[in-house]
N, C-alpha and C positions, 0 to 999 in steps of 0.2 A: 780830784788830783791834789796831792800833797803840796804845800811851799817846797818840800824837796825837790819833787818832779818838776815844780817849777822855775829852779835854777837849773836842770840839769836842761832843759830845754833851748834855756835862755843862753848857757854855755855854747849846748850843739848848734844855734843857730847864728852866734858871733862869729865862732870856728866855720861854721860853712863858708859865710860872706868873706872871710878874713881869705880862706883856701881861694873864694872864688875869684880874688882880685889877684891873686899867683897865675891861676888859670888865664884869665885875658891877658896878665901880662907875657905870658908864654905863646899865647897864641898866636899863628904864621911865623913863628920867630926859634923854632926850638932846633938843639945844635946834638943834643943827645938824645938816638931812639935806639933802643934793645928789644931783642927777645927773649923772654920768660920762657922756660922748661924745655928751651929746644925749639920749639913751636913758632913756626915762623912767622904767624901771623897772630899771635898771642905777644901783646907790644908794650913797653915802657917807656915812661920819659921823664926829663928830670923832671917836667910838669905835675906829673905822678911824683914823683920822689918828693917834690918841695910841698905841693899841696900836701900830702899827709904827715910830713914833719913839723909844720906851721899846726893842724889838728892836733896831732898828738900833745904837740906842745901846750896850746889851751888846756886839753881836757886834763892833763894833769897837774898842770899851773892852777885849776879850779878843784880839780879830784882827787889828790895825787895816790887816792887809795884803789882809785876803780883800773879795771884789768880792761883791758882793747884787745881788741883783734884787728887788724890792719891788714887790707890786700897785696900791697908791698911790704910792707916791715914784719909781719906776722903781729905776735903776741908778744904786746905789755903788760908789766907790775903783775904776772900770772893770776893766779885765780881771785875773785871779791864778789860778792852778790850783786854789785853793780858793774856790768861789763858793757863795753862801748863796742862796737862793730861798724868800720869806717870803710868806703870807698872814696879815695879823693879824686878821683878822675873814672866817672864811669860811660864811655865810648871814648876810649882812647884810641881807635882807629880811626873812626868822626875828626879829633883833635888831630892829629899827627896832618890830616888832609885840609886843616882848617876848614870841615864842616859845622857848622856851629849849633849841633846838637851832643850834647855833652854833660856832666851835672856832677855834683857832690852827695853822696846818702851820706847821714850819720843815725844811726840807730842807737838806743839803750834799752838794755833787760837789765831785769831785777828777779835775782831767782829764777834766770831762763824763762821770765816773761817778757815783751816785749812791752816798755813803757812809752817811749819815745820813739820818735819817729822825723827826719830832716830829711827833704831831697831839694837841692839849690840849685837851679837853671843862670848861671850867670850873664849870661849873653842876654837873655830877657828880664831878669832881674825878679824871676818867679821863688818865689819860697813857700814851697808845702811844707805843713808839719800837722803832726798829731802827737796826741796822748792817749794814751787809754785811758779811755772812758770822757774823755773831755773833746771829742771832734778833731775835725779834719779842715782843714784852713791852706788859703791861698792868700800868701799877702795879707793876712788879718784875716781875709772874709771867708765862713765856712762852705764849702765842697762838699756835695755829694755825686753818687754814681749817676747815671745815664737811665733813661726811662726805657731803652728797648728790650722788645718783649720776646723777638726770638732771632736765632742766627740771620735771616735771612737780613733783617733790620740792622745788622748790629755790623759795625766797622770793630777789626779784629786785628790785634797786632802781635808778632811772633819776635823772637830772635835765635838766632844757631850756635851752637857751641862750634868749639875751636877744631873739633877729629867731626865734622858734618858729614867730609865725603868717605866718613868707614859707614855716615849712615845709625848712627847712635839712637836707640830707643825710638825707629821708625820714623823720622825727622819727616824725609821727604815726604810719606806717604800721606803722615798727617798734615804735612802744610798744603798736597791737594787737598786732601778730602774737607779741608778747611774753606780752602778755593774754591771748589765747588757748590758751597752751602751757605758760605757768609757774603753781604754786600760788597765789602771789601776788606783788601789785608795790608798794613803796614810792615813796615820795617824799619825800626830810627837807630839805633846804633846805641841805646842806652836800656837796659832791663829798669833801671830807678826813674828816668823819665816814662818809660811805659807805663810801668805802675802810677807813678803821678797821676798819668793821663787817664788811666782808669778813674782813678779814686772823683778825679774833676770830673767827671763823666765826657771828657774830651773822645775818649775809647772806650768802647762795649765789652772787651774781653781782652787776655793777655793768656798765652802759655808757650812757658817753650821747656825742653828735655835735660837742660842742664845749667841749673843757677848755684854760684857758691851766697852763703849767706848774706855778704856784704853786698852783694847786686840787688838780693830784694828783703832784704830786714824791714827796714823803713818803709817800702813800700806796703808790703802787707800789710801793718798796721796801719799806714792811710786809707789804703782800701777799707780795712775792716770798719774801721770810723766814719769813713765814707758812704756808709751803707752796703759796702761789697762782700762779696766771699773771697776765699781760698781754699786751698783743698791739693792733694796731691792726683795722680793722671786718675786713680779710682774713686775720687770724692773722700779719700780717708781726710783726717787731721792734718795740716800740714805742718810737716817738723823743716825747721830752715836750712835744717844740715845735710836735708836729701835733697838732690839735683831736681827733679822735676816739678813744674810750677801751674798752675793752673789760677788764674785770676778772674772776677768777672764783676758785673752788676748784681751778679746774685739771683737777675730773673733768666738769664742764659743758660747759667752752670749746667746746667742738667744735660741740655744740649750740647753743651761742647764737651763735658763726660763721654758723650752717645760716640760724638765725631772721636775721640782720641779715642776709644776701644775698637770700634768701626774699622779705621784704617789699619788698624794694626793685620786684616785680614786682605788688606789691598798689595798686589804684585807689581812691582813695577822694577825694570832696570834702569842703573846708575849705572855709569862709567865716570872713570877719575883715578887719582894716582892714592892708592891707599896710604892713611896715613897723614891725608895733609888736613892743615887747618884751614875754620873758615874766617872770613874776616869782619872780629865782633868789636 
């Protein structure tokens, strides 16, 4: 890894702590919550708004040439071969209830590679980061995946997107047939702490039908560092800018391949009000 990549890390990881101390100070206490695109249960808050203005601000107070992509603000300083990709508050649903599972990603690519890697648990004071090619770390000490060797073994965590009950890309079917097969299944309220928890081997596996890239930028690359895979629902490459995710230890994958094409052939009825969101 370069002395570049290692200011850019060093940036991403002040900016997290910096964002995380906005976060607890917001926390039980916030006075503005919105909804994004209509979506009722698709949520903001200034928490979100301050946390990612406080990031932006570092990263180009240090870079002022690199391009961001921002969940709330969209896209800064437009295109540069160095591009930031930020979540400041990811389970803003978790926040708004004062559940206190919640975190910061910051990612960087270079040339649409992903080099860096930040997901910040502030309430625990957890800081994963990686680099390419240089490991995957908690708090200093290096992480890797989990040793289990098949679903049955393996604790599996999912999350839903915001339209679950139109039933998007077999959601429910696959979280039985998921139920069925693995020891157990999660659900936390954050796609960058899932990933996290892979990469530590805390969790065996992660997928769920629709991530934008700032939910699992940085995750991926812990995982990959971490010893783990990725792969999109058919084992191809995964590109960050398609929705669907598939995360593991790497000795699962294959298996939980099997389960998402599987179910896609299982029948079951939903009832529900088309059209509404669910709550991520």
């Amino acid at each position: 890894m370069t002395d570049r990549y290692n200011d850019i890390l060093d940036t991403a990881m002040r900016a997290a702590r910096e964002a995380g101390k906005i976060l607890l100070h917001h926390l039980g206490d916030l006075r503005e919550i919105e909804v994004k695109n209509n979506q009722p249960f698709n949520l903001v808050t200034e928490a979100d708004k301050n946390s990612e203005r406080c990031i932006v601000e570092r990263i180009l107070a240090d870079f002022p040439d690199h391009a961001i992509l921002g969940e709330e603000s969209g896209a800064h300083a437009g295109e540069a071969p160095y591009r930031w990709i930020i979540d400041p508050l990811d389970g803003t649903t978790n926040f708004t209830h004062a559940f206190p599972i919640f975190s910061i990603s910051i990612a960087v690519t270079h040339e649409s590679q992903l080099i860096v890697g930040v997901i910040y648990d502030p309430v625990r004071d957890e800081m994963f980061h990686a680099s390419r090619g240089g490991g995957a770390f908690l708090n200093g000490a290096p992480i890797r995946v989990s040793e289990a060797s098949s679903i049955e073994k393996a604790m599996l965590v999912t999350g839903f997107p915001y339209n679950i009950r139109e039933n998007p890309n077999y959601c429910y079917e696959r979280f039985i047939a998921f139920l069925k097969e693995a020891q157990a299944i999660r659900r936390l309220g954050s796609a960058a702490l899932d990933c996290a928890y892979v990469a530590a081997g805390r969790l065996d596996g992660f997928w769920e039908v629709s991530l934008q890239p700032w939910d699992k930028a940085a995750g991926e690359l812990l995982i990959e560092e971490a010893g783990g895979r990725v792969s999109g629902f058919q084992g191809q490459k995964h590109d960050m800018y398609e929705l669907p995710f598939l995360a593991s230890n790497g000795r699962i994958h294959d298996e939980m391949l099997r389960v998402l094409e599987e179910a896609k052939s299982v029948t079951i009825t939903v009832t529900g009000a088309p059209g509404a969101a669910s709550r991520d």
